[in-house]
N, C-alpha and C positions, 0 to 999 in steps of 0.2 A: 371122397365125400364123407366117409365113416370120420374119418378123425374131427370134422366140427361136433360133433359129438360128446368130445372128451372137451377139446380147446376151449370154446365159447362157454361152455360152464367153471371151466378154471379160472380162466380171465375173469368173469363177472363176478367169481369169488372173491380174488384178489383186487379187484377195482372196487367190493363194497366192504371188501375188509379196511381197506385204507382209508374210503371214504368217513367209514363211520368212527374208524379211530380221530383221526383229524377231527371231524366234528362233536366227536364227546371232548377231543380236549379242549377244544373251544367253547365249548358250551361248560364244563368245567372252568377253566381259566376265567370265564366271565361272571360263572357264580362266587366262583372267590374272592373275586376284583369287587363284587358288591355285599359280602360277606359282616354283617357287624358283628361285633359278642359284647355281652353286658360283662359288667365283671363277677357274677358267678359263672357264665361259660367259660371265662377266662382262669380262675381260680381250679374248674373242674378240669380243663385241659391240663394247665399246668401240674394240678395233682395227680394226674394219668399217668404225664412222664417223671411222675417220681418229685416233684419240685414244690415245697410250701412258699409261696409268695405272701411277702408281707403288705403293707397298703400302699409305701411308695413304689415297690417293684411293679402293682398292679396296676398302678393310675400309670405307670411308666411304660409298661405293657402295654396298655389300650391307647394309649396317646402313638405308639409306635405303629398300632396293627392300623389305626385310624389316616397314617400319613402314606403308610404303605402304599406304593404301586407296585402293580404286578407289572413285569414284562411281557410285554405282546409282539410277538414273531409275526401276525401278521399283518401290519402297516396301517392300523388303524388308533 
């Protein structure tokens, strides 16, 4: 009987570690999914990673992020 001790607290560990992973990616993946940027967020991202975008590239940028779907692994 000593060992429920150790076991049931392990388990419950690892059944809410999985749990809450899964459900932050989900709840991520779905803030993305509804994510807009204007085009100074856009301009400021892209200058982050290093990239000056000119006004076609940006109207072409948001016209992209705007048609985007995210993939959804779980069937909905």
């Amino acid at each position: 009987m000593a060992w429920y001790n150790w076991v049931i607290p392990i388990v419950t560990l690892l059944v809410g570690l999985a749990g809450g992973f899964y459900g932050a990616t989900y709840y991520l993946k779905k803030q993305m999914a509804n994510m807009q940027m204007d085009d100074k967020q856009l301009q400021a991202m892209a200058r982050s990673m290093g990239m000056n975008l000119n006004q076609k590239q940006l109207k072409q940028m948001s016209r992209t992020m705007k048609n985007m779907k995210m993939p959804n692994k779980f069937g909905k």
